[in-house]
C-alpha positions as CSV (number, residue, x, y, z in Angstrom):
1,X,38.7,43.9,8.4
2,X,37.5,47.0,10.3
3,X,35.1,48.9,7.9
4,X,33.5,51.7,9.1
5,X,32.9,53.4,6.0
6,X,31.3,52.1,2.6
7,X,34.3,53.2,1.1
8,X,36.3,50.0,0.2
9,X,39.6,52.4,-1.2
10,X,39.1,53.5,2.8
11,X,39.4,50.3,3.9
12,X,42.5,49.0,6.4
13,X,43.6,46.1,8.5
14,X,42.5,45.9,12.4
15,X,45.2,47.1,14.1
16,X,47.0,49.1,11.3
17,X,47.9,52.5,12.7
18,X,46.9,55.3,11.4
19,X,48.7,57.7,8.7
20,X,49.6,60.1,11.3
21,X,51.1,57.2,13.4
22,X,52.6,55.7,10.6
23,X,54.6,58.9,9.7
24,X,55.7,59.0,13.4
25,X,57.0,55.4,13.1
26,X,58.3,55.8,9.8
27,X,60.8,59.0,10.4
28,X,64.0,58.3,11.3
29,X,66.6,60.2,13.1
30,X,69.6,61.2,11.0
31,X,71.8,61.2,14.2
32,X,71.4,57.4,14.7
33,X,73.3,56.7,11.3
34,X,76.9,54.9,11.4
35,X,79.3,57.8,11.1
36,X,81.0,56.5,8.3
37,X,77.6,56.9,6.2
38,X,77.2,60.4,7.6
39,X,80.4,61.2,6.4
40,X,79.7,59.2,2.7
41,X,76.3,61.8,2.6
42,X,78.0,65.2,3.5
43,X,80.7,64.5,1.5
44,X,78.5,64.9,-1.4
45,X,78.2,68.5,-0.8
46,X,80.4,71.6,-2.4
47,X,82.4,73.2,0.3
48,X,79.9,76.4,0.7
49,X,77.1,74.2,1.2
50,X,79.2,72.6,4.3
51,X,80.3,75.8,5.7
52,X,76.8,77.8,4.9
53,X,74.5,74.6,6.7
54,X,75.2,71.2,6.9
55,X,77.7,72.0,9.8
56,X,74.6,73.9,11.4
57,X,72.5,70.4,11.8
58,X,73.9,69.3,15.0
59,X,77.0,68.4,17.2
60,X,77.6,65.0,15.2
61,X,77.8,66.6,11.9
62,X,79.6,70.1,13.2
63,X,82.1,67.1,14.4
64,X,81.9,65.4,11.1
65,X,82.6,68.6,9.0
66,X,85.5,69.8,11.6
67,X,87.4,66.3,10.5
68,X,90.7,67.1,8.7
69,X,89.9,64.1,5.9
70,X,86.5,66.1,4.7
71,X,89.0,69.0,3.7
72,X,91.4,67.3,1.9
73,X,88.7,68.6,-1.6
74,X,87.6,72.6,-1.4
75,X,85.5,73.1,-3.9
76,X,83.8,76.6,-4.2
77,X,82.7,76.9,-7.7
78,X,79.3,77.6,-8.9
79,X,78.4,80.1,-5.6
80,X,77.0,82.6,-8.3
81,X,78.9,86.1,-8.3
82,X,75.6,87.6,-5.8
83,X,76.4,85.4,-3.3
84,X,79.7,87.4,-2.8
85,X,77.4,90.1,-1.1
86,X,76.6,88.1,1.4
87,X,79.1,85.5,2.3
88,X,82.9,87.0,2.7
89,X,83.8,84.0,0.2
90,X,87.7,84.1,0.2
91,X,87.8,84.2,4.4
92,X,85.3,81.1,4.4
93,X,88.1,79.6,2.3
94,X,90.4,80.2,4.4
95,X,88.5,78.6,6.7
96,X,88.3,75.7,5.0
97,X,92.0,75.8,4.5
98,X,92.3,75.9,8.1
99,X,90.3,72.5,8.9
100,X,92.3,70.6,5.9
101,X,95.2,70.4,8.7
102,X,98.1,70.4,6.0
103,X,96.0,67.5,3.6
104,X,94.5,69.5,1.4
105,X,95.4,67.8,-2.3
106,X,92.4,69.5,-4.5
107,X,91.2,73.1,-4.4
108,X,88.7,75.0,-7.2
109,X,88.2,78.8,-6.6
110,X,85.3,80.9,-8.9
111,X,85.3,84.6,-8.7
112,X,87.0,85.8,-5.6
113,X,90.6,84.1,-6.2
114,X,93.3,86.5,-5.4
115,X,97.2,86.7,-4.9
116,X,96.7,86.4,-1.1
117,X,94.6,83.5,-0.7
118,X,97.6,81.9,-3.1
119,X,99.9,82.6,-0.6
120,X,97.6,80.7,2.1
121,X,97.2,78.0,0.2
122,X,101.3,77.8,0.3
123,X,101.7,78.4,3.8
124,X,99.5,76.1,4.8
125,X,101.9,73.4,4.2
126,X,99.4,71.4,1.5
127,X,100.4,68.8,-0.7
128,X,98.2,70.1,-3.1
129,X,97.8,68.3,-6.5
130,X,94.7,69.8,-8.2
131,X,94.5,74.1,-8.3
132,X,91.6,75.3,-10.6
133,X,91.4,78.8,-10.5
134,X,88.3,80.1,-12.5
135,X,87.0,83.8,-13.8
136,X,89.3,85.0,-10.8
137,X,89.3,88.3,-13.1
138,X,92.4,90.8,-12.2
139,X,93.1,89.5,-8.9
140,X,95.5,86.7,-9.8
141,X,99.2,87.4,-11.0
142,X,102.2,86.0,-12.6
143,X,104.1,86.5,-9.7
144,X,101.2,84.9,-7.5
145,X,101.4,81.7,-9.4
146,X,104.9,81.5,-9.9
147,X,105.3,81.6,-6.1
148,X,102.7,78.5,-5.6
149,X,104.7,76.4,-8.8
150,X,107.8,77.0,-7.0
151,X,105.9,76.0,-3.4
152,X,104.1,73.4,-4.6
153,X,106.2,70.8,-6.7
154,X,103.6,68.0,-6.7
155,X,101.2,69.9,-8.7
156,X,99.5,67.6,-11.3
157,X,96.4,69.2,-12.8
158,X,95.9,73.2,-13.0
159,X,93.1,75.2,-14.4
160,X,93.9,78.7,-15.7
161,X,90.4,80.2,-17.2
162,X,89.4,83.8,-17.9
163,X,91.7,85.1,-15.2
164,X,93.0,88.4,-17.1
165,X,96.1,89.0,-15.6
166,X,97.4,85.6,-16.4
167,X,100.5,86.0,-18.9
168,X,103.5,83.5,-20.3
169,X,105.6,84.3,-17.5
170,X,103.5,82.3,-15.3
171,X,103.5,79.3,-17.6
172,X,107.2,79.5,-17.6
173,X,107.4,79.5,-13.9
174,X,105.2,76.7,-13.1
175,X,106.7,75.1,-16.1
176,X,109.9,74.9,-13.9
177,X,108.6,74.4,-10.7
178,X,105.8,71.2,-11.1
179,X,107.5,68.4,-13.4
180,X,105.3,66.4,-12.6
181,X,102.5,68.5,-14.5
182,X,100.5,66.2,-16.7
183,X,97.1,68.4,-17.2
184,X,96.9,72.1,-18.3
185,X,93.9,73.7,-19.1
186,X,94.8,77.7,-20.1
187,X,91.5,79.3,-21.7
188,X,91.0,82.9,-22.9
189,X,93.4,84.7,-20.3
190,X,94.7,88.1,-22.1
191,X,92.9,90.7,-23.5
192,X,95.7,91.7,-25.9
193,X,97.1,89.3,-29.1
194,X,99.9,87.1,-27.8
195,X,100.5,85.0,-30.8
196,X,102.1,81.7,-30.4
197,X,104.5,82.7,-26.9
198,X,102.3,80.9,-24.8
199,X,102.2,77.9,-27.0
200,X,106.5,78.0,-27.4
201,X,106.5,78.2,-23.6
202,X,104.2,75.3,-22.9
203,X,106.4,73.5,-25.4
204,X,109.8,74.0,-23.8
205,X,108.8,73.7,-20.0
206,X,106.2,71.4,-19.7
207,X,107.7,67.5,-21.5
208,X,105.1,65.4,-19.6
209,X,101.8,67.3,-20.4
210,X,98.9,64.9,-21.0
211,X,96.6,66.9,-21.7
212,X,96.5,70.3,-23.2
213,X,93.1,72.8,-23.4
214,X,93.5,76.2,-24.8
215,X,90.2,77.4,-25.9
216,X,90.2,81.3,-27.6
217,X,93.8,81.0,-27.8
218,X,95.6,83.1,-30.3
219,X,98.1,80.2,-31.2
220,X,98.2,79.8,-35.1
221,X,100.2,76.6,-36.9
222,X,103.5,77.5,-35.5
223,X,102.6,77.0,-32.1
224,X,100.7,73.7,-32.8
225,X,104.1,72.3,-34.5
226,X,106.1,73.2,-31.5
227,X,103.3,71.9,-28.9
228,X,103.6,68.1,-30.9
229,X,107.2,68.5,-30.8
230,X,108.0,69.6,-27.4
231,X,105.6,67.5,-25.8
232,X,105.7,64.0,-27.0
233,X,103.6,62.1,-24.4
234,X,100.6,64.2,-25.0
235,X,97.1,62.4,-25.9
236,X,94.7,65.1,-25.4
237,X,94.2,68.5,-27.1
238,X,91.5,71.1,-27.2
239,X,91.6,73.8,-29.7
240,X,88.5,74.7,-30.0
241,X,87.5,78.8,-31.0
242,X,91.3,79.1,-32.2
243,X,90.7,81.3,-35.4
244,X,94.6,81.5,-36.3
245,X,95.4,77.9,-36.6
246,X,94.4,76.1,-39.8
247,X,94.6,72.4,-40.0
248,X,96.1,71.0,-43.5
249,X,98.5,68.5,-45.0
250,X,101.3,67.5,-42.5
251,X,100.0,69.2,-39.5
252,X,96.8,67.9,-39.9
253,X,98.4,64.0,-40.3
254,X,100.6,65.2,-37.1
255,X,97.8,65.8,-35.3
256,X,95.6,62.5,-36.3
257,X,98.5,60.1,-35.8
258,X,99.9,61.4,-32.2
259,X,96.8,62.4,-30.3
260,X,94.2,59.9,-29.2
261,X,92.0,63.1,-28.5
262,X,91.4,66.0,-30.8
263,X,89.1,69.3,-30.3
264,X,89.2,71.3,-34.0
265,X,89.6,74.6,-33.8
266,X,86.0,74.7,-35.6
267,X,84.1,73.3,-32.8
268,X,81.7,75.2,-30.9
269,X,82.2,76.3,-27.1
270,X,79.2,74.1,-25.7
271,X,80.5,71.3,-26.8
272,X,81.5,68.1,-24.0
273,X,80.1,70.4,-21.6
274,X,82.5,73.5,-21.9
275,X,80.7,75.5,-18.7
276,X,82.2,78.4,-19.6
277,X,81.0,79.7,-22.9
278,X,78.3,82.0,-21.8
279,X,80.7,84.4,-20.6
280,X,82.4,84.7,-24.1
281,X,78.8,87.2,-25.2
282,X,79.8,88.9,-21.8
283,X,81.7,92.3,-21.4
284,X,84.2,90.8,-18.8
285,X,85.0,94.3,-17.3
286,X,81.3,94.6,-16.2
287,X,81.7,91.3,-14.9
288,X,84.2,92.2,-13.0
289,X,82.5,95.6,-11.9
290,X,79.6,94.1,-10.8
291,X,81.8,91.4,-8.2
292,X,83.4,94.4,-6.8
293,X,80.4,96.3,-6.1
294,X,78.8,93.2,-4.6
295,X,81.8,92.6,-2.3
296,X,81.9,96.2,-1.3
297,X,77.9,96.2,-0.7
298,X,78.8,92.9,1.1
299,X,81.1,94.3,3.4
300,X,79.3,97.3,4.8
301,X,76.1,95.2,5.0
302,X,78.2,92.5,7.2
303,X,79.8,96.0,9.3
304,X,76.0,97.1,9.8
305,X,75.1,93.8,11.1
306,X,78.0,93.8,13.5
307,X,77.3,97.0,15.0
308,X,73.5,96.3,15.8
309,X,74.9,93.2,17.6
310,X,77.0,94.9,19.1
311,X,74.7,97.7,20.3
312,X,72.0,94.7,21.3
313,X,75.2,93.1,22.9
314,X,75.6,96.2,25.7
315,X,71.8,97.2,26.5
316,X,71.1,93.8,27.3
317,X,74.4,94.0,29.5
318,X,73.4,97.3,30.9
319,X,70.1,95.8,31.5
320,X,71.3,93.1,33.4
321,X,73.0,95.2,35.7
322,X,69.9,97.4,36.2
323,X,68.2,94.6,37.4
């Protein structure tokens, strides 16, 4: 033992480097780790987090994140609505799109969802599976999803939530277009009283629906009954926070004896996890103000930054020359 102090907690073996040393020896060097496991450990990351740094490490993970296979998910959900001042979020998307090569199967969009970056999504020649479009305001359309239901027939799971502009039309048309739809989730999408529609056109179009969600719905009984009785291999439903339907008697035994999952229309928003209840205390037309001021603030802050690179871009040209 080498003790050159009295104190014993001090103490260390002869030879034992020291801590400084021992940090040295102990870091390793992410770029010596098998590929496969570099790929396991960025795959862990949402899309944004990819495209905003991981792809910025160095030339093995900018290869790594340019691989077709790491695009076949896009997830870029829970950004938060400021971030859309700095980032142009729909053409990193796009981008993302791009890299997927044609195997892009899942895709979930918060905020900055639009008509156009439907249409990409189609002509980019996907086989998508999962679309989850979320608080996408008034930017998507009937007419923008009926084009992707008739585009995309292998369409399993979609996710319609607080995007305004979303009527039954839609529902009709990808209804038609994707039999082989087995999970719908449609939640608070109209800012008017619809009634049961919705709930008769779910009914009629879509036979192999496994599971239903249509929270703040406006359905009452009538549209419950016809839901049962159009689609007989369902096993999951989510009513919750629909005033208008009251369970009793037959509808209630309906309900108990063909579903192996049941939300009352009594239970609160927060409950399993329902992210989106927060927004329900929320004027959604200052919502939606307040992401189009940021994207417009984000755009001429991005032009600004352009032009003084451009500007640095020719004196240090012109200085060049000088010289």
């Amino acid at each position: 033992m080498t003790r050159s102090t009295t104190n014993p907690l001090l103490w260390r073996p002869k030879g034992l480097p020291h801590c400084r040393q021992e940090r040295k020896t102990a870091s390793r060097n992410w770029v010596d780790l098998p590929r496969d496991l570099t790929l396991m450990i960025i795959s862990r990351l949402d899309t944004f987090q990819i495209l905003t740094s991981a792809q910025r490490v160095c030339r093995l993970w900018r290869s790594i994140c340019m691989d077709p296979l790491m695009w076949r998910t896009i997830n870029m959900c829970d950004i938060r609505i400021d971030n859309s001042a700095d980032f142009d979020l729909e053409k990193m998307c796009m981008n993302a799109i791009d890299r997927s090569c044609g195997l892009l199967e899942d895709i979930s969009i918060e905020y900055f969802g639009s008509d156009d970056l439907l249409k990409y999504i189609i002509d980019s020649q996907c086989q998508l599976r999962r679309l989850r479009l979320v608080l996408c305001f008034y930017r998507i359309s009937d007419e923008g999803l009926v084009e992707i239901a008739q585009r995309l027939p292998m369409l399993e799971e979609l996710d319609i939530t607080l995007c305004r502009n979303v009527s039954s039309v839609a529902l009709e048309g990808i209804g038609r277009g994707c039999p082989l739809l087995k999970s719908l989730k449609y939640n608070d999408n109209n800012d008017y009283y619809v009634g049961d529609e919705e709930a008769f056109v779910i009914a009629q179009n879509m036979p192999n629906l496994r599971h239903l969600q249509l929270v703040n719905n406006n359905l009452d009984n009538s549209g419950v009954s016809a839901i049962l009785d159009g689609c007989s291999r369902l096993e999951s439903l989510d009513l919750r926070c629909c005033e208008n339907v009251e369970l009793e008697g037959e509808l209630r035994r309906r309900c108990d004896e063909q579903l192996k999952d049941f939300i009352e229309p009594n239970t609160s928003f927060d409950f399993r996890g329902y992210e989106f209840y927060e927004f329900y205390d929320t004027d959604y037309d200052e919502l939606a103000s307040h992401y189009r001021y940021n994207v417009k603030k984000g755009r001429r802050r991005r032009r600004r930054r352009n032009r003084n690179r451009n500007r640095k871009g020719r004196r240090n040209t012109e200085e060049r020359k000088g010289n």
